[in-house]
Residue frames as qw, qx, qy, qz and C-alpha x, y, z in Angstrom:
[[0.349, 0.812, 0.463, -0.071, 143.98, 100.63, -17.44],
 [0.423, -0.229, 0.232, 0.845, 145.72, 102.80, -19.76],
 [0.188, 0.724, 0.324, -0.579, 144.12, 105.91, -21.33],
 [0.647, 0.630, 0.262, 0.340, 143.47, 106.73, -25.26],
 [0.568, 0.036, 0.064, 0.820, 145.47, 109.82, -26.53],
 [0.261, -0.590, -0.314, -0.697, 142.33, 111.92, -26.66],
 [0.664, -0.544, -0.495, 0.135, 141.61, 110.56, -23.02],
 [0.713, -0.147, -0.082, 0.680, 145.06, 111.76, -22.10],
 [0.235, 0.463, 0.372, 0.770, 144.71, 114.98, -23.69],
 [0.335, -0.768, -0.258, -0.481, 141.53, 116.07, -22.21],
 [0.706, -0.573, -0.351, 0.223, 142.84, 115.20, -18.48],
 [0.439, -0.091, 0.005, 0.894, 146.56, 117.25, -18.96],
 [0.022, -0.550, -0.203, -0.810, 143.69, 120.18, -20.37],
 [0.497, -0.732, -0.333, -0.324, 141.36, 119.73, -17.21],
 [0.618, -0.475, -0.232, 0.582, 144.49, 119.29, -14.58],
 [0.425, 0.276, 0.031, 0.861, 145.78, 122.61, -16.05],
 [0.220, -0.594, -0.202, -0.747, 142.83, 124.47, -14.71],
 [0.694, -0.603, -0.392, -0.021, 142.40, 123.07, -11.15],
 [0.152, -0.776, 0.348, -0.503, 143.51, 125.15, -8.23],
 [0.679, -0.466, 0.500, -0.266, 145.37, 123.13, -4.99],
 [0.928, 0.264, -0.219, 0.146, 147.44, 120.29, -6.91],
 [0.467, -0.819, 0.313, 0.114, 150.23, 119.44, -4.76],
 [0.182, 0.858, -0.479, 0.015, 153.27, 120.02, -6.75],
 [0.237, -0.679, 0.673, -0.172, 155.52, 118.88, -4.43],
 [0.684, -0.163, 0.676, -0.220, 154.26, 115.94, -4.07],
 [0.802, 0.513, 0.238, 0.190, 154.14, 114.69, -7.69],
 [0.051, -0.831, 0.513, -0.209, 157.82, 116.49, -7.45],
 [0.526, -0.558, 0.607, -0.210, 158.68, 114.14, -4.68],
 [0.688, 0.013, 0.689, -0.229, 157.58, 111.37, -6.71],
 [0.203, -0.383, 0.643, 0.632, 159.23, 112.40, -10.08],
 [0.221, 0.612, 0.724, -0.231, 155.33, 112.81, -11.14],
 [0.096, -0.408, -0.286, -0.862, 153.73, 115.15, -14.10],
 [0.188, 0.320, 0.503, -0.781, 151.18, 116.91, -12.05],
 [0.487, 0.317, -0.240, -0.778, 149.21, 116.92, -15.24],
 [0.525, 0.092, -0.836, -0.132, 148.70, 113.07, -15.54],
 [0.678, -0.521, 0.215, -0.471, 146.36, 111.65, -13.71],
 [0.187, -0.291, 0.889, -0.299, 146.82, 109.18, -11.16],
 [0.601, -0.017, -0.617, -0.508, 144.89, 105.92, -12.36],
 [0.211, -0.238, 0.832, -0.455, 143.22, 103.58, -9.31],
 [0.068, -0.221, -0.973, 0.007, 141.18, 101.16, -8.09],
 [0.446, 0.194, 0.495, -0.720, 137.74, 101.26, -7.97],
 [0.714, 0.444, 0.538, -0.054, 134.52, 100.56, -9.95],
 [0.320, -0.038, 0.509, 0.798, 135.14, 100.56, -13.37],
 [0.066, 0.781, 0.601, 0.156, 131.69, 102.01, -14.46],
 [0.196, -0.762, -0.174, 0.592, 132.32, 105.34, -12.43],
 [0.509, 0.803, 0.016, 0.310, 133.16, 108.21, -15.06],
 [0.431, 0.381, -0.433, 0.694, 135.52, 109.74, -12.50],
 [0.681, -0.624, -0.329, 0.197, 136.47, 110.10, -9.03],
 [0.097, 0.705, -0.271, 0.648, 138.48, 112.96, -7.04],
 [0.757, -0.466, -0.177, 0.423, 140.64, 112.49, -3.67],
 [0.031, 0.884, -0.329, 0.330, 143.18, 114.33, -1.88],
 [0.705, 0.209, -0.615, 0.284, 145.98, 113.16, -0.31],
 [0.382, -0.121, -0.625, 0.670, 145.59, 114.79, 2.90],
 [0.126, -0.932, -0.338, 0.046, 142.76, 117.39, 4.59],
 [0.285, 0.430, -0.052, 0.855, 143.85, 121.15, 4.26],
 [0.351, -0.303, -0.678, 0.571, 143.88, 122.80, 7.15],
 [0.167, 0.748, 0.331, 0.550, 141.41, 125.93, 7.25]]
């Protein structure tokens, strides 16, 4: 799946505002942090949100 330029756009605006994006890890993995990560799932969904690990409190 690959994402219009407007698509693309809006996501690099909305990642810019979220708090807790791990860096490093899109670092580690020679990753914009602003680009999402496309996956599986349904295609219907508008959008879906994970973490790579629980945060300890």
């Amino acid at each position: 799946m690959s994402l219009t330029p407007r698509q693309q756009e809006k996501f690099r605006a909305l990642a810019a505002e979220i708090e807790g994006i791990d860096i490093e890890v899109y670092k580690r993995f020679e990753r914009d942090p602003l680009e999402p990560i496309i996956g599986l799932g349904k295609p219907n969904l508008r959008i879906g949100f994970f973490r790579a690990r629980p945060r300890a409190r």
